[in-house]
mmCIF file of the C-alpha atoms, coordinates in Angstrom:
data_MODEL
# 
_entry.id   MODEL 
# 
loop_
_atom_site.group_PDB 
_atom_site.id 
_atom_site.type_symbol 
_atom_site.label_atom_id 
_atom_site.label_alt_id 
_atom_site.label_comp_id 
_atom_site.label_asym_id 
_atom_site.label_entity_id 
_atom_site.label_seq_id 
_atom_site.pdbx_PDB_ins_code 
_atom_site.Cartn_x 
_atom_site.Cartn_y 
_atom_site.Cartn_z 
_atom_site.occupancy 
_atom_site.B_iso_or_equiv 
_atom_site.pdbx_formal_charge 
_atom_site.auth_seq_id 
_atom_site.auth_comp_id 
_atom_site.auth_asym_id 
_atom_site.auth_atom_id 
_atom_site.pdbx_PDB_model_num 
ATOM 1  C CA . UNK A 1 1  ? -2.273 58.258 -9.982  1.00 0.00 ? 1  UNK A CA 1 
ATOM 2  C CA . UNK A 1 2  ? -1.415 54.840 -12.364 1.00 0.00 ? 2  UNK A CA 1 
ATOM 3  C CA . UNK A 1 3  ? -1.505 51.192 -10.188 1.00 0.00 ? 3  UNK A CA 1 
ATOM 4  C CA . UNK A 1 4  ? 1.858  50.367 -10.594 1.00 0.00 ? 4  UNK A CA 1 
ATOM 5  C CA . UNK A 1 5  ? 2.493  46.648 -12.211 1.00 0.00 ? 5  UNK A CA 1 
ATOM 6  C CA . UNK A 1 6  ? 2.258  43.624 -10.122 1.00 0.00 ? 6  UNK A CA 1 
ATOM 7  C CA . UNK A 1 7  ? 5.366  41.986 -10.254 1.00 0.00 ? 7  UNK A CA 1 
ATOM 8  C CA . UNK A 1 8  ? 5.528  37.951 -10.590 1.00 0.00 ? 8  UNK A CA 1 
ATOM 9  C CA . UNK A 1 9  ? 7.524  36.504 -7.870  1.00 0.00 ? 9  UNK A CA 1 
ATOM 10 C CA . UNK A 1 10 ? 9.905  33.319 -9.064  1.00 0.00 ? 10 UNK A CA 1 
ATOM 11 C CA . UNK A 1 11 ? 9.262  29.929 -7.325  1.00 0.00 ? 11 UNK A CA 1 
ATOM 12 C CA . UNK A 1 12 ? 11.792 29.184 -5.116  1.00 0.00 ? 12 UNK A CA 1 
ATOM 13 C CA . UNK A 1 13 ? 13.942 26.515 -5.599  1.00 0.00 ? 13 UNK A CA 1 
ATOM 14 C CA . UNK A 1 14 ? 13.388 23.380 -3.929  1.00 0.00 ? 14 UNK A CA 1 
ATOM 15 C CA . UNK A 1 15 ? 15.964 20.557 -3.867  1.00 0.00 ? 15 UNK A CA 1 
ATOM 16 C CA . UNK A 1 16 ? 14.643 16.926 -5.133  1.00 0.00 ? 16 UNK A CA 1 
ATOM 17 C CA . UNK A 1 17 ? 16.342 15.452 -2.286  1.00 0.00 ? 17 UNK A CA 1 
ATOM 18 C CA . UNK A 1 18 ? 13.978 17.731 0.098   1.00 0.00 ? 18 UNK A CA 1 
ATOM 19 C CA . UNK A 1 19 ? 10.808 16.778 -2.305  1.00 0.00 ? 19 UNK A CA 1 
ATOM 20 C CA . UNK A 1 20 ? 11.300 13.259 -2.024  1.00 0.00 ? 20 UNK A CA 1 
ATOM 21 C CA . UNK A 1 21 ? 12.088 12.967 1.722   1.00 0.00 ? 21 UNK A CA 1 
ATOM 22 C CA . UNK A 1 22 ? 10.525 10.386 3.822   1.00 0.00 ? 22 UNK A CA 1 
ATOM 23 C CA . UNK A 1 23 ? 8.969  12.247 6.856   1.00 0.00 ? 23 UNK A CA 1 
ATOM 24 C CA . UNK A 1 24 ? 10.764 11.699 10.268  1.00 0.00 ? 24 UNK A CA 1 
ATOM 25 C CA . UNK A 1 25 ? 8.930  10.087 12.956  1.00 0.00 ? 25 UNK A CA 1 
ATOM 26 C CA . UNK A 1 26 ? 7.483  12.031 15.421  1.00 0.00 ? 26 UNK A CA 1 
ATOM 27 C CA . UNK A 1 27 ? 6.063  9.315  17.435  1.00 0.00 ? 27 UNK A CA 1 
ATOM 28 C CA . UNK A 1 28 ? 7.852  7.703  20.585  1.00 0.00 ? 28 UNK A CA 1 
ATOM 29 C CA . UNK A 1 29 ? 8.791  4.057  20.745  1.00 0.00 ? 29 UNK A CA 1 
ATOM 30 C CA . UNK A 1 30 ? 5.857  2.126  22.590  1.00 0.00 ? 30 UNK A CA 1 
ATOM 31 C CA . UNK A 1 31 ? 8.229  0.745  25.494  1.00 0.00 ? 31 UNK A CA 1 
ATOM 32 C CA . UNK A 1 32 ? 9.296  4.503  26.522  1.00 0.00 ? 32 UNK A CA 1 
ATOM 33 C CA . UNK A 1 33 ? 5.850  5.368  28.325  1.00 0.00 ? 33 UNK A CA 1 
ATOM 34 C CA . UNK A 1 34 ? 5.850  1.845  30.452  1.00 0.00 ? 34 UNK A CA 1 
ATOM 35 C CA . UNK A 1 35 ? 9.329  2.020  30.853  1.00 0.00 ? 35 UNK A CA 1 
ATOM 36 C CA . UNK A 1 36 ? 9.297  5.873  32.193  1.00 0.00 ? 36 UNK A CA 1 
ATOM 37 C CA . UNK A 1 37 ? 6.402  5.094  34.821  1.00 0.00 ? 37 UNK A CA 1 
ATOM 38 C CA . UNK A 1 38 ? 8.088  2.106  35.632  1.00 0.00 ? 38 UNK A CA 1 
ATOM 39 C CA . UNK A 1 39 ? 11.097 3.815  36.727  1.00 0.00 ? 39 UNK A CA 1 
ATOM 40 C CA . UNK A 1 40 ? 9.434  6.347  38.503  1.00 0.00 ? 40 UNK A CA 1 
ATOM 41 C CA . UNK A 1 41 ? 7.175  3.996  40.524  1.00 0.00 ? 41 UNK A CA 1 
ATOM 42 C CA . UNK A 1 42 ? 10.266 1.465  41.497  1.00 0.00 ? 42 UNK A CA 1 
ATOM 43 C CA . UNK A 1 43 ? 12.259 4.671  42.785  1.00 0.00 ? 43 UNK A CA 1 
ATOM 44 C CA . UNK A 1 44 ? 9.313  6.044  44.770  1.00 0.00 ? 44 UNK A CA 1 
ATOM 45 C CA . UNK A 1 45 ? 8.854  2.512  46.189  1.00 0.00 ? 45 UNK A CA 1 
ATOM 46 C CA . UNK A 1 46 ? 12.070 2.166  46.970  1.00 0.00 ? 46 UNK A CA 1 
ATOM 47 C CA . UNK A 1 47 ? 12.571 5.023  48.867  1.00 0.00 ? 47 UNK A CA 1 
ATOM 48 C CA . UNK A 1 48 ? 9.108  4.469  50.839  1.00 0.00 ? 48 UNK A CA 1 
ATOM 49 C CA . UNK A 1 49 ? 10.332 0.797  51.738  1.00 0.00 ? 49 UNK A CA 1 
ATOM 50 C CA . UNK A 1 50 ? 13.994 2.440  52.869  1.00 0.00 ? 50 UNK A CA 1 
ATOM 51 C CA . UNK A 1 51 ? 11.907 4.517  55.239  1.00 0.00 ? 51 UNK A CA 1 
ATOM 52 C CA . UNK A 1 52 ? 9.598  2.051  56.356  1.00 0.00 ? 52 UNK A CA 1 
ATOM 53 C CA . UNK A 1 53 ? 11.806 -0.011 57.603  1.00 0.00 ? 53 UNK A CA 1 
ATOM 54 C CA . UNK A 1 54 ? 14.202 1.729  59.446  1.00 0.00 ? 54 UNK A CA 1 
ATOM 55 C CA . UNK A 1 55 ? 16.804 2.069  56.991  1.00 0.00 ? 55 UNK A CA 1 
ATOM 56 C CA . UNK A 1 56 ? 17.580 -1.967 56.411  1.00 0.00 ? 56 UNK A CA 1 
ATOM 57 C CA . UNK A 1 57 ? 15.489 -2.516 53.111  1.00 0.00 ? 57 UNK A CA 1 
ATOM 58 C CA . UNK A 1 58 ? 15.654 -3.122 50.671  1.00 0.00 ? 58 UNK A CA 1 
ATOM 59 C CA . UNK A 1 59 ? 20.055 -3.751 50.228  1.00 0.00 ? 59 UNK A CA 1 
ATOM 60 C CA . UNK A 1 60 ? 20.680 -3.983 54.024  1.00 0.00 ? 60 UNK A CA 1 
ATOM 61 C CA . UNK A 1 61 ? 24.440 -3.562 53.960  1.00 0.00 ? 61 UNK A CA 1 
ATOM 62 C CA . UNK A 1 62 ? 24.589 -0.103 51.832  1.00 0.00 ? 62 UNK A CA 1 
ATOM 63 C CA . UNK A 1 63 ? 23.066 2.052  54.364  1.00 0.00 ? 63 UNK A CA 1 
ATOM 64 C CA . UNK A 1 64 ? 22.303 4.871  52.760  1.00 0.00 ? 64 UNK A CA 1 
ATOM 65 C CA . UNK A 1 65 ? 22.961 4.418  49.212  1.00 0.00 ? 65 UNK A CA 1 
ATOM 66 C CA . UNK A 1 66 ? 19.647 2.916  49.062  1.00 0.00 ? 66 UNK A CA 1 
ATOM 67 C CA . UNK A 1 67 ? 18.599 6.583  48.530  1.00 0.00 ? 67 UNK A CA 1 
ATOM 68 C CA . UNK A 1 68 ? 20.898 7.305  45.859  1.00 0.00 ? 68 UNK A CA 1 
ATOM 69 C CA . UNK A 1 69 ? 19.484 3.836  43.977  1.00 0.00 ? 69 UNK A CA 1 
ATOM 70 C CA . UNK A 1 70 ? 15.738 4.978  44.753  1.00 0.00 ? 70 UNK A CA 1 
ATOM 71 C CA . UNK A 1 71 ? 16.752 8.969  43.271  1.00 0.00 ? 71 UNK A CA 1 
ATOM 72 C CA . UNK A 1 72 ? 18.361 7.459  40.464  1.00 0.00 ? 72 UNK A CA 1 
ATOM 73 C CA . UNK A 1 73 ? 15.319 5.406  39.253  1.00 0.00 ? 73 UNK A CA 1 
ATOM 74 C CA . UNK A 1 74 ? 13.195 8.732  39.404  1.00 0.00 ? 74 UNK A CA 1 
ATOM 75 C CA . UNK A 1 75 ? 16.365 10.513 37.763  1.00 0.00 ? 75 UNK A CA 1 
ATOM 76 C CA . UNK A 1 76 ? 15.951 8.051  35.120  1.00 0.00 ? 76 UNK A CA 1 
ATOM 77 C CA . UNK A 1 77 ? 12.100 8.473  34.571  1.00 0.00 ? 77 UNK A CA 1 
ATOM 78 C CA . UNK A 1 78 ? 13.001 12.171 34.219  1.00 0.00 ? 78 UNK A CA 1 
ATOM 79 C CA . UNK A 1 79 ? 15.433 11.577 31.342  1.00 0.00 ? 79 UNK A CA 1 
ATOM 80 C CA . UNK A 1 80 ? 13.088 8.897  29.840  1.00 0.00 ? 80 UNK A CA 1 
ATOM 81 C CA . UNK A 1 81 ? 10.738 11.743 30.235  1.00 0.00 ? 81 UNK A CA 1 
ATOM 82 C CA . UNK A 1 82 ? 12.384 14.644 28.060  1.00 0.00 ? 82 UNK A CA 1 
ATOM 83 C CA . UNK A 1 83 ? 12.240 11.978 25.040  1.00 0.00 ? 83 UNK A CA 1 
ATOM 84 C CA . UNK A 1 84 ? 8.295  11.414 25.444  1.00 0.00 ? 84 UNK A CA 1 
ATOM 85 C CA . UNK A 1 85 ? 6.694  13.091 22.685  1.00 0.00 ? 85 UNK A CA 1 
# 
């Protein structure tokens, strides 16, 4: 049996725009890191400190709340998190 022809394939077209593209950064900014841990260690502290002392650290006249401030530091570290590349 013949070998059949080998076909040339056409290069595809590429737009100049997409050739001469700058490449997008991949890289996070250099506060994110510091500023993530940071958030994470103030909420954890805060919470500890709300324990520790009975529930009057470290804003005495919102009870409470305090957890809701510490969980929303750590909430914050997590969404500082998800942008850590």
């Amino acid at each position: 049996m013949p070998k059949s022809k080998v076909r040339k394939k056409e290069a595809p077209y590429i737009p100049p725009a997409v050739l001469n593209a700058k490449p997008v950064r991949l890289d996070s900014p250099s506060w994110l890191a510091p500023v993530m841990v940071a958030a994470f260690l103030i909420g954890l502290v805060w919470i500890v400190v709300f324990y520790i002392s009975s529930t009057k650290y470290p804003i005495p006249h919102i009870g409470a709340w305090n957890m809701v401030v510490g969980f929303g530091f750590i909430a914050t570290g997590f969404m500082l998190a998800t942008k850590w590349k």
